[in-house]
PDB file with one MODEL, atoms N, CA, C and O in Angstrom:
MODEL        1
ATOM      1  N   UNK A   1       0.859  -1.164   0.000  1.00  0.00           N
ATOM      2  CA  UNK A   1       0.000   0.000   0.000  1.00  0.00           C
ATOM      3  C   UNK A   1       0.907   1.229   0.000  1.00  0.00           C
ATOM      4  O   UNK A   1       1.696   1.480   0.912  1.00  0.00           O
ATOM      5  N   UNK A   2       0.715   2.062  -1.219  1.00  0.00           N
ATOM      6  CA  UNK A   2       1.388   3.461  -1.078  1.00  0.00           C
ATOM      7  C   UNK A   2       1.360   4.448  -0.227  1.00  0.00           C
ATOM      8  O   UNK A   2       0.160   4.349   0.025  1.00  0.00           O
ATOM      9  N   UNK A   3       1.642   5.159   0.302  1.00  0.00           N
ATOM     10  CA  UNK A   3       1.003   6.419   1.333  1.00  0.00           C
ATOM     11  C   UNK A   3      -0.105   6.979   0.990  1.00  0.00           C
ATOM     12  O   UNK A   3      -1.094   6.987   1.723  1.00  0.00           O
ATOM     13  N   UNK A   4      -0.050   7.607  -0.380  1.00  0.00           N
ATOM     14  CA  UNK A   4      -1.486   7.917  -0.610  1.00  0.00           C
ATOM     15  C   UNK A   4      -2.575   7.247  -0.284  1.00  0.00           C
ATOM     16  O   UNK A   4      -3.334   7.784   0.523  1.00  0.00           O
ATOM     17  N   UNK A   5      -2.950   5.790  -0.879  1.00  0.00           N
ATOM     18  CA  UNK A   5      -4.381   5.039  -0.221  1.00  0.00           C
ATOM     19  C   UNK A   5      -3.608   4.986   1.259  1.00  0.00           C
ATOM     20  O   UNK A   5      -4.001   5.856   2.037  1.00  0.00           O
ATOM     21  N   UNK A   6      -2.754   4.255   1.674  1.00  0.00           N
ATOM     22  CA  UNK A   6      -2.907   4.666   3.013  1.00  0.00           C
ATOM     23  C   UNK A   6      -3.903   6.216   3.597  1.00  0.00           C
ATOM     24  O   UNK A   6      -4.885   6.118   4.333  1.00  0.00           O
ATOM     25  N   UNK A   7      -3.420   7.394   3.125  1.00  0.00           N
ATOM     26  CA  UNK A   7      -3.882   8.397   3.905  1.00  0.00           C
ATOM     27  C   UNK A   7      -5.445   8.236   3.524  1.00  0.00           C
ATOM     28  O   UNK A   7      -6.319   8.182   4.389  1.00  0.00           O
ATOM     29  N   UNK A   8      -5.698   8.167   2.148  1.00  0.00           N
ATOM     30  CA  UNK A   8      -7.247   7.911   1.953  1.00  0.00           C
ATOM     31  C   UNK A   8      -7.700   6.922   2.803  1.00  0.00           C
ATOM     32  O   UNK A   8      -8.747   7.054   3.436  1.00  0.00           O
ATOM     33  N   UNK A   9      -6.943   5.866   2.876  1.00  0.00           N
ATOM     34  CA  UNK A   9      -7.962   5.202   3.613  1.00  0.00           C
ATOM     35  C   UNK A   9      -8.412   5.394   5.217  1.00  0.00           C
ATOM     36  O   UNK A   9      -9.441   5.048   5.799  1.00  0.00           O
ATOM     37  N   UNK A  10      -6.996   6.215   5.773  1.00  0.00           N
ATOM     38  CA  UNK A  10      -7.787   6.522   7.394  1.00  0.00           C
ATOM     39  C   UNK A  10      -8.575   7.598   7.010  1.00  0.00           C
ATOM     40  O   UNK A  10      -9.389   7.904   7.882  1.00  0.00           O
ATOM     41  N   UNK A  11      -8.612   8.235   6.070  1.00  0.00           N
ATOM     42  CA  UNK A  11      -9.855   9.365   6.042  1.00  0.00           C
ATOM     43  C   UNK A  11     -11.142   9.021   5.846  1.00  0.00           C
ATOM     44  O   UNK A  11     -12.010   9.849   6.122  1.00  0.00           O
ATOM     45  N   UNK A  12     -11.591   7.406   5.201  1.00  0.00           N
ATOM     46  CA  UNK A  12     -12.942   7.662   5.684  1.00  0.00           C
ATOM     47  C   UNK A  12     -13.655   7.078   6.239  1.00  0.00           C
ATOM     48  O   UNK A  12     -13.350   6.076   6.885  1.00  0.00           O
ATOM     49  N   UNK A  13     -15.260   7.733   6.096  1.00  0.00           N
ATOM     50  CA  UNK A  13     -15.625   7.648   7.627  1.00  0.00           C
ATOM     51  C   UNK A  13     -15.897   6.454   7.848  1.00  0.00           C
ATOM     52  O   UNK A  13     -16.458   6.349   8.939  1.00  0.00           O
ATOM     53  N   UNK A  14     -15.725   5.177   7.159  1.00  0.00           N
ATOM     54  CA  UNK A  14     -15.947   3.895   7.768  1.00  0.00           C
ATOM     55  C   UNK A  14     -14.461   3.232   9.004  1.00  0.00           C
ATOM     56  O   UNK A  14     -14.385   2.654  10.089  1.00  0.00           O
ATOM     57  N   UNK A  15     -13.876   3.579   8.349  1.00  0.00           N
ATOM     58  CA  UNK A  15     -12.048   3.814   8.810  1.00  0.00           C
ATOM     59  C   UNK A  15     -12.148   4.381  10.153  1.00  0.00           C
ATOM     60  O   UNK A  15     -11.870   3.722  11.154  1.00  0.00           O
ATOM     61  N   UNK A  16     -12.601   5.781  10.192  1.00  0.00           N
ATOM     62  CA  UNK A  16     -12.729   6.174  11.458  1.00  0.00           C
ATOM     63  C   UNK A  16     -13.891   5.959  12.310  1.00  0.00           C
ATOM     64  O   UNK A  16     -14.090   6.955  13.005  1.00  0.00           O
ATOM     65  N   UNK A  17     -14.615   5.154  12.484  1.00  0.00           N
ATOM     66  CA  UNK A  17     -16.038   4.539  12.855  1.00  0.00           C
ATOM     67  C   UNK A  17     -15.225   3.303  13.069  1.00  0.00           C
ATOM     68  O   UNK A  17     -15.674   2.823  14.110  1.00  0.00           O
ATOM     69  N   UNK A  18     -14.241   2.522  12.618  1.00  0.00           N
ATOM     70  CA  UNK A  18     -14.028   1.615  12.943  1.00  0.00           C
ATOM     71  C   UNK A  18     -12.755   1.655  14.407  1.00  0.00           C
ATOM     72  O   UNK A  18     -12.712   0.830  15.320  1.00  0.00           O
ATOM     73  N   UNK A  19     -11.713   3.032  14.202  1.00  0.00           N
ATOM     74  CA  UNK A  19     -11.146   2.959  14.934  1.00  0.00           C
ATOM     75  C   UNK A  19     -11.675   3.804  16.050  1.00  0.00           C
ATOM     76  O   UNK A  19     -10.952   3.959  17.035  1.00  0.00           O
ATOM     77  N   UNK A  20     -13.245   4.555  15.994  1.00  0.00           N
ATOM     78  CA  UNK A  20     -13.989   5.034  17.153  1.00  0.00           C
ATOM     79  C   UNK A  20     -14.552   3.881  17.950  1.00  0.00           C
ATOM     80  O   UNK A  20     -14.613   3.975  19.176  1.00  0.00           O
ATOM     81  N   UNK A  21     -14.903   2.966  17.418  1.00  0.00           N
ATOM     82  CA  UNK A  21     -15.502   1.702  17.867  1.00  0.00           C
ATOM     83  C   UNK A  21     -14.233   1.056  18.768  1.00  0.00           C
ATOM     84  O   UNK A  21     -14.426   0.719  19.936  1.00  0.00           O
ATOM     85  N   UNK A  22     -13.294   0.954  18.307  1.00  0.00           N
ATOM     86  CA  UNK A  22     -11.405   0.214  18.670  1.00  0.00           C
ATOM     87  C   UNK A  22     -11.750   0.861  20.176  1.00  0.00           C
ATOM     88  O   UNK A  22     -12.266   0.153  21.041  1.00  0.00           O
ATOM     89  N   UNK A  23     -11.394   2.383  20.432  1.00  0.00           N
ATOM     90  CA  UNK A  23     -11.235   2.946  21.115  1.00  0.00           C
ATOM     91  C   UNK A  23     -12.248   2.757  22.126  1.00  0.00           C
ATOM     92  O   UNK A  23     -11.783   2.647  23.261  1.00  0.00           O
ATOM     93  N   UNK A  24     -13.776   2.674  22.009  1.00  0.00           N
ATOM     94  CA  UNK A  24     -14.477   2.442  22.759  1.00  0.00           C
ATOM     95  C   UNK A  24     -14.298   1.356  23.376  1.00  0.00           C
ATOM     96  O   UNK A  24     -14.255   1.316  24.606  1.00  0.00           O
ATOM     97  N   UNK A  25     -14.152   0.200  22.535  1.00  0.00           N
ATOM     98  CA  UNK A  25     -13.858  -1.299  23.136  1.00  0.00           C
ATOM     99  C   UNK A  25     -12.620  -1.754  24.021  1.00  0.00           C
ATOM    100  O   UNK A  25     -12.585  -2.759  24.731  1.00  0.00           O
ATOM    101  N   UNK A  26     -11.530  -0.742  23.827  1.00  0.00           N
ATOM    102  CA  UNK A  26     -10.154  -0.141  24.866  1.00  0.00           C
ATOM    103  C   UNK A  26     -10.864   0.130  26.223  1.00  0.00           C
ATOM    104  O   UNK A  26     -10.713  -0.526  27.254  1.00  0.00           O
ATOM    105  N   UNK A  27     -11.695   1.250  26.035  1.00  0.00           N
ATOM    106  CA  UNK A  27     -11.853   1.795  27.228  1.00  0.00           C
ATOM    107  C   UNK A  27     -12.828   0.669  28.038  1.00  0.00           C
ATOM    108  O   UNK A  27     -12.464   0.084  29.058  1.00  0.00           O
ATOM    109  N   UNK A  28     -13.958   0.508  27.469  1.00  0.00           N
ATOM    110  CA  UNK A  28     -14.844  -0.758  27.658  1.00  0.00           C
ATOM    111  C   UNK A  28     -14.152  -1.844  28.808  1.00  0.00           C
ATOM    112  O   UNK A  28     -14.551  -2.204  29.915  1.00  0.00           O
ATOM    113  N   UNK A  29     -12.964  -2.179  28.038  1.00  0.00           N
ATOM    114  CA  UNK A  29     -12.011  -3.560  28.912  1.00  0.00           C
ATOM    115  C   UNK A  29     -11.722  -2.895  29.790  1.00  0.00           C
ATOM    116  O   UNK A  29     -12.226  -3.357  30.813  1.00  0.00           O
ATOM    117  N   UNK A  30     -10.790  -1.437  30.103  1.00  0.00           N
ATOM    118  CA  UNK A  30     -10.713  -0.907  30.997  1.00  0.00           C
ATOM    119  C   UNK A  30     -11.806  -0.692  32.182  1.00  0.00           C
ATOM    120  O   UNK A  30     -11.528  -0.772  33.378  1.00  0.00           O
ATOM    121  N   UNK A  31     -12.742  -0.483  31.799  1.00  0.00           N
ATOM    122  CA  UNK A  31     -13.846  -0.559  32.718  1.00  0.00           C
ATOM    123  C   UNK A  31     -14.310  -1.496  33.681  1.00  0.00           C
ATOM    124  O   UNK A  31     -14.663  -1.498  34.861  1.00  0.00           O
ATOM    125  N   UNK A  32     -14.126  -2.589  32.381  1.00  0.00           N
ATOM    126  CA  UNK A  32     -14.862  -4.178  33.149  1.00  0.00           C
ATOM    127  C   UNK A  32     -13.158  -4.567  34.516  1.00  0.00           C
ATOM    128  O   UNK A  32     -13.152  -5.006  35.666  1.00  0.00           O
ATOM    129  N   UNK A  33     -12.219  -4.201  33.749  1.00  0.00           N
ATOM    130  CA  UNK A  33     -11.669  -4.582  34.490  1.00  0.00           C
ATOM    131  C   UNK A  33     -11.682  -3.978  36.154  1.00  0.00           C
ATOM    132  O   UNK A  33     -11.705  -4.613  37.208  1.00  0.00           O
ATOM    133  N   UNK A  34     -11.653  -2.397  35.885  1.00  0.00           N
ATOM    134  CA  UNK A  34     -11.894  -1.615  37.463  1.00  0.00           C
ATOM    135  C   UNK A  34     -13.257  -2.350  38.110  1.00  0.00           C
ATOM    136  O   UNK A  34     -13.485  -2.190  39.309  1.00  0.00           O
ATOM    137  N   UNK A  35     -13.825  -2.860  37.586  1.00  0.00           N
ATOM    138  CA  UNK A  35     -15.044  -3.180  37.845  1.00  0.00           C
ATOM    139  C   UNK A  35     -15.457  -4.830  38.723  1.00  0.00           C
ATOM    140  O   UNK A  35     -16.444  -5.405  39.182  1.00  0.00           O
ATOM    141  N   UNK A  36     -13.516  -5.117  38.509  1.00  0.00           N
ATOM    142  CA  UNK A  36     -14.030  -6.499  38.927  1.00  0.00           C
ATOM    143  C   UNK A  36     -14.101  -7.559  37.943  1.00  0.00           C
ATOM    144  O   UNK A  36     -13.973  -8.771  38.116  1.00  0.00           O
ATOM    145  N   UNK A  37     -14.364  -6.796  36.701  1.00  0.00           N
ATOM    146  CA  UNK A  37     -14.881  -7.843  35.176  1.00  0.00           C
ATOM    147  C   UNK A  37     -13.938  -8.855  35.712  1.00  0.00           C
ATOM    148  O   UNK A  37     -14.500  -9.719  36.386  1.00  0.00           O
ATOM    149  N   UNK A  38     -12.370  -9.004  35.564  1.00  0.00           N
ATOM    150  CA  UNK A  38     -11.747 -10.085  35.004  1.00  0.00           C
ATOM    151  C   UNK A  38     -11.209 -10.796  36.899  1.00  0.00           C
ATOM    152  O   UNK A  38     -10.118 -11.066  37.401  1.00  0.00           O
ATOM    153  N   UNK A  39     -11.917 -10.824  37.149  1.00  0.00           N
ATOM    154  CA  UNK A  39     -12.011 -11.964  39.051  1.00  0.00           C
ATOM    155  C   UNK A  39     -12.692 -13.425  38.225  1.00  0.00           C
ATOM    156  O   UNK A  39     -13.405 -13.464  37.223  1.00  0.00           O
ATOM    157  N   UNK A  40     -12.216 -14.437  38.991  1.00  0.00           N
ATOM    158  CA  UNK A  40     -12.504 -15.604  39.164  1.00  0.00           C
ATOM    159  C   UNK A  40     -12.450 -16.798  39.979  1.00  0.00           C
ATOM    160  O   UNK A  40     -11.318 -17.178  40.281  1.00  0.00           O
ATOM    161  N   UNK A  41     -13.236 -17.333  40.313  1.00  0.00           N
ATOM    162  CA  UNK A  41     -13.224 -18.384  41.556  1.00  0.00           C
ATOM    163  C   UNK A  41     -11.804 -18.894  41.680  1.00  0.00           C
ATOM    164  O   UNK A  41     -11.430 -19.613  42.607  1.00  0.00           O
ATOM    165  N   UNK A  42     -11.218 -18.574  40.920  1.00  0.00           N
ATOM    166  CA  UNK A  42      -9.656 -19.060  41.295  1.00  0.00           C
ATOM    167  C   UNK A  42      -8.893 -18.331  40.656  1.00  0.00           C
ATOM    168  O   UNK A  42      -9.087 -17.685  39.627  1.00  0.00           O
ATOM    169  N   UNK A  43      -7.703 -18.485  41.508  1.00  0.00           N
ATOM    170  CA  UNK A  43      -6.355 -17.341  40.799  1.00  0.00           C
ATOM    171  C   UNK A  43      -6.034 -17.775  39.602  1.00  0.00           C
ATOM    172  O   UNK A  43      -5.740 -17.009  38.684  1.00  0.00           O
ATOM    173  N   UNK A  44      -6.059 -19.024  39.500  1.00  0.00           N
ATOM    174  CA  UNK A  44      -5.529 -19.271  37.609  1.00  0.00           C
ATOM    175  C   UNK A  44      -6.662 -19.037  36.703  1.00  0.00           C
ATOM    176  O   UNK A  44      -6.214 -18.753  35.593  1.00  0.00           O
ATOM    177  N   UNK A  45      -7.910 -19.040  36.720  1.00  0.00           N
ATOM    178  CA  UNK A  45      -8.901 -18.445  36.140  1.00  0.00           C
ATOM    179  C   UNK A  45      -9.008 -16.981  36.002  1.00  0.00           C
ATOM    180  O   UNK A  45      -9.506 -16.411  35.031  1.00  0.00           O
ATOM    181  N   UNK A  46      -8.530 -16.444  36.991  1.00  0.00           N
ATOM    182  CA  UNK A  46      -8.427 -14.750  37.131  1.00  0.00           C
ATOM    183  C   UNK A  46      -6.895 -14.372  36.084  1.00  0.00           C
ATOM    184  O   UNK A  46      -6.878 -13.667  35.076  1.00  0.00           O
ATOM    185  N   UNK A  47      -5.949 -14.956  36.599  1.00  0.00           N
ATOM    186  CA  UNK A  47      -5.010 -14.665  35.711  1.00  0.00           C
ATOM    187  C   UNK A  47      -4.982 -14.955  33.757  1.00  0.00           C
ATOM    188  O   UNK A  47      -4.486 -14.353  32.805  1.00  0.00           O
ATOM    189  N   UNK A  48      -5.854 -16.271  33.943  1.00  0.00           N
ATOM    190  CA  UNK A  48      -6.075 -16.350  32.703  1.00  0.00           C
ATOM    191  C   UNK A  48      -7.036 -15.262  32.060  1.00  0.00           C
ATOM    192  O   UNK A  48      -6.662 -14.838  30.967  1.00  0.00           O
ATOM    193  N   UNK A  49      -8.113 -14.792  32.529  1.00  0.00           N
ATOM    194  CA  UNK A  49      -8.781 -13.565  32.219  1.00  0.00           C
ATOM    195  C   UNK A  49      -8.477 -12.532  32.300  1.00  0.00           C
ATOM    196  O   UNK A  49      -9.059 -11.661  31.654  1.00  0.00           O
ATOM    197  N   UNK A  50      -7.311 -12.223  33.238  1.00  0.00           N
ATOM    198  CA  UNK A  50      -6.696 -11.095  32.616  1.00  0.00           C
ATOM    199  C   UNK A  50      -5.950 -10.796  31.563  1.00  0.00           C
ATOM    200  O   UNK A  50      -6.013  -9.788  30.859  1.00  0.00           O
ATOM    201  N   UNK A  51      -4.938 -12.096  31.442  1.00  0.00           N
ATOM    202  CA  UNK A  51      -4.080 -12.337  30.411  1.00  0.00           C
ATOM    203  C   UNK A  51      -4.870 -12.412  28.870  1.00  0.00           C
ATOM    204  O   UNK A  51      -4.165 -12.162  27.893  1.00  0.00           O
ATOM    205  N   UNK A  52      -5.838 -12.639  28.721  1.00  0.00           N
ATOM    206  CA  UNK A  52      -6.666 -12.880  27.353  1.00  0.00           C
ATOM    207  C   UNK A  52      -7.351 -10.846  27.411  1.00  0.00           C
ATOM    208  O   UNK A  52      -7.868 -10.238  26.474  1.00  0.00           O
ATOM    209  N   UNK A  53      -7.106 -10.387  28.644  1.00  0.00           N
ATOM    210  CA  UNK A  53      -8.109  -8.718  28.666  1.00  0.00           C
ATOM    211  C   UNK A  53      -6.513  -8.250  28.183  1.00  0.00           C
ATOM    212  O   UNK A  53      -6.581  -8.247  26.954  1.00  0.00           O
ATOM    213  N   UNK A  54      -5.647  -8.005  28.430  1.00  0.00           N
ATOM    214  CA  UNK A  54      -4.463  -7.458  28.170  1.00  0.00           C
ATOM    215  C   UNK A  54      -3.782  -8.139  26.529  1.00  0.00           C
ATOM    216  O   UNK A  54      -2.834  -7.760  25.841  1.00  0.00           O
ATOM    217  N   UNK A  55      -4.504  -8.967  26.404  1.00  0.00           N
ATOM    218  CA  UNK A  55      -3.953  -9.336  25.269  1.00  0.00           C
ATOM    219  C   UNK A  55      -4.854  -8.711  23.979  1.00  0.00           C
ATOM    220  O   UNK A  55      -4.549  -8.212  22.896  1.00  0.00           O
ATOM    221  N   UNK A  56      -5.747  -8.918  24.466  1.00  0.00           N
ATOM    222  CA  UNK A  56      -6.410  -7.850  23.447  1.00  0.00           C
ATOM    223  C   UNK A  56      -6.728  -6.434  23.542  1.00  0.00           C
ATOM    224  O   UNK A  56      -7.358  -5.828  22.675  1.00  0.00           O
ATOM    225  N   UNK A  57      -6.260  -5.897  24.660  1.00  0.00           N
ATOM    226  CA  UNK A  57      -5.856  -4.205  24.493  1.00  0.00           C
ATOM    227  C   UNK A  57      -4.562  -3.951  23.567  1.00  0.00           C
ATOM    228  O   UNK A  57      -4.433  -3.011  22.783  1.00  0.00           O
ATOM    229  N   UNK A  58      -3.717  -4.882  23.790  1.00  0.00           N
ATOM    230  CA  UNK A  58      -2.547  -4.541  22.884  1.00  0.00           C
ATOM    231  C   UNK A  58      -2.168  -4.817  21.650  1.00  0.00           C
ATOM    232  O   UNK A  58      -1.151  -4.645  20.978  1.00  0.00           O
ATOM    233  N   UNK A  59      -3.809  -5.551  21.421  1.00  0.00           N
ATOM    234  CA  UNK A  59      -3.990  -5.937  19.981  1.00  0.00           C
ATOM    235  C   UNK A  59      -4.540  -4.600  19.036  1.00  0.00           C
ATOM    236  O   UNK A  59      -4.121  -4.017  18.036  1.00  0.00           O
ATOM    237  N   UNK A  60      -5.608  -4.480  19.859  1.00  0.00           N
ATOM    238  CA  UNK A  60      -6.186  -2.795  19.853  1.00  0.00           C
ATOM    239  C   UNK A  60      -5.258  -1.484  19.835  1.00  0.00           C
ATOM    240  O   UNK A  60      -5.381  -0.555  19.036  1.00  0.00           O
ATOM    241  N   UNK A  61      -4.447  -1.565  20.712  1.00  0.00           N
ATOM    242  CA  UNK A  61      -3.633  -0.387  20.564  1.00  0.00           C
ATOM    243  C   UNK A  61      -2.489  -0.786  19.554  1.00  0.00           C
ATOM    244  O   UNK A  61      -1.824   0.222  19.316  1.00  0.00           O
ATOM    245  N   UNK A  62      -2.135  -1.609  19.046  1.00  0.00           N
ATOM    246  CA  UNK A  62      -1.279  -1.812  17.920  1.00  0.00           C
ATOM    247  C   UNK A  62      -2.030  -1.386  16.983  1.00  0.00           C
ATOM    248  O   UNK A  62      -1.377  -0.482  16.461  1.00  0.00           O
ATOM    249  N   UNK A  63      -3.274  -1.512  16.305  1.00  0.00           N
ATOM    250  CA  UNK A  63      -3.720  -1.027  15.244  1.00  0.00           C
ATOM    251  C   UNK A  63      -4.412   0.507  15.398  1.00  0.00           C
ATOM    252  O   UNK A  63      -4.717   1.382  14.588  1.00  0.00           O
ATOM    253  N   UNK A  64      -4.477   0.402  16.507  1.00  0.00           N
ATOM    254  CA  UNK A  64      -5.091   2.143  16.863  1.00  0.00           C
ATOM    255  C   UNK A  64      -3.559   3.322  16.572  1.00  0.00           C
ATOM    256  O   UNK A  64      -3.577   4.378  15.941  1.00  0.00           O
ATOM    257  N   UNK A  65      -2.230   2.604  17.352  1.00  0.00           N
ATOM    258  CA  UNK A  65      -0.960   3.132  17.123  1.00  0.00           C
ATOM    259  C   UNK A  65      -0.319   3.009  15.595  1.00  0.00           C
ATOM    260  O   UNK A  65       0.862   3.341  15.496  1.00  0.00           O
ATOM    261  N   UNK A  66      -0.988   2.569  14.419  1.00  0.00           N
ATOM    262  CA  UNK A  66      -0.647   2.316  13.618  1.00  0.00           C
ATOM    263  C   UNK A  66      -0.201   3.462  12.570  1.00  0.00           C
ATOM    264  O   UNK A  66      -0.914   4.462  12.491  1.00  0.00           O
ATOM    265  N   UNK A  67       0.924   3.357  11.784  1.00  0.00           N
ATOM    266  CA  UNK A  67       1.272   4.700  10.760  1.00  0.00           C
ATOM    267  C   UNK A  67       1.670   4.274   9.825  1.00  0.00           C
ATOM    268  O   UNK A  67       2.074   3.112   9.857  1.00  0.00           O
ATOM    269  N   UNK A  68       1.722   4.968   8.692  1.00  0.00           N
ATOM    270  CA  UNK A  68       2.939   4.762   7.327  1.00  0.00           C
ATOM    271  C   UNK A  68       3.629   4.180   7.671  1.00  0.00           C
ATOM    272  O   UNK A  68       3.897   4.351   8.860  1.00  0.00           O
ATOM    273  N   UNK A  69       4.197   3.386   7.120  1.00  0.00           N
ATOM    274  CA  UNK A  69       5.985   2.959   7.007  1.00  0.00           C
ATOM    275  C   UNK A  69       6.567   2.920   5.640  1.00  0.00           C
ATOM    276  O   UNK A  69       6.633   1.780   5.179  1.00  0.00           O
ATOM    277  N   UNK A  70       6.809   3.448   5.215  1.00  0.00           N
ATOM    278  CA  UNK A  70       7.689   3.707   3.870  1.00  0.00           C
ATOM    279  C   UNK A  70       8.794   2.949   3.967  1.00  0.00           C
ATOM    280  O   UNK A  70       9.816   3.237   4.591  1.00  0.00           O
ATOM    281  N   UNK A  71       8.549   1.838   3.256  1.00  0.00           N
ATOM    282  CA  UNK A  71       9.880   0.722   2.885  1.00  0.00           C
ATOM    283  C   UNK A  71      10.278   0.605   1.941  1.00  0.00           C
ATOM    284  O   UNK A  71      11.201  -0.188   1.754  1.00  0.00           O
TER     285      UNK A  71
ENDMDL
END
C-alpha cells in the first residue's frame, strides 16, 4: 500500500467509525476490568482472564498506534 491510499484510507468515515468503535472497546475492557470484570473463583482463572483482557488491548492499541511505514 502506497502512502497515498494509506492516507485515503484513514480518512474515511468507515475507517474512522471503525477505529472510534477500537477505542471504545479499549476503554470498555478498561472498565470491566476496574469493575471487577476479570475476578474468578480461582487465581488461575483470574489470571487467565486477565491475560486474554491485556492481550487484546494490545492488539487494539497496535492497530489504533498504527502509521505509514515507507519501505
Amino acid at each position: 500500500m502506497d502512502k497515498d491510499v494509506w492516507e485515503s484510507w484513514t480518512q474515511l468515515e468507515e475507517t474512522k467509525a471503525f477505529f472510534a468503535w477500537l477505542q471504545f472497546a479499549r476503554e470498555e475492557t478498561k472498565e470491566a476490568w476496574a469493575r471487577g470484570g476479570y475476578t474468578a473463583e480461582t487465581a488461575e482463572k483470574a489470571a487467565i482472564a486477565n491475560a486474554a483482557a491485556i492481550g487484546g488491548l494490545r492488539v487494539i492499541d497496535s492497530i489504533l498506534n498504527k502509521d505509514f511505514i515507507d519501505e
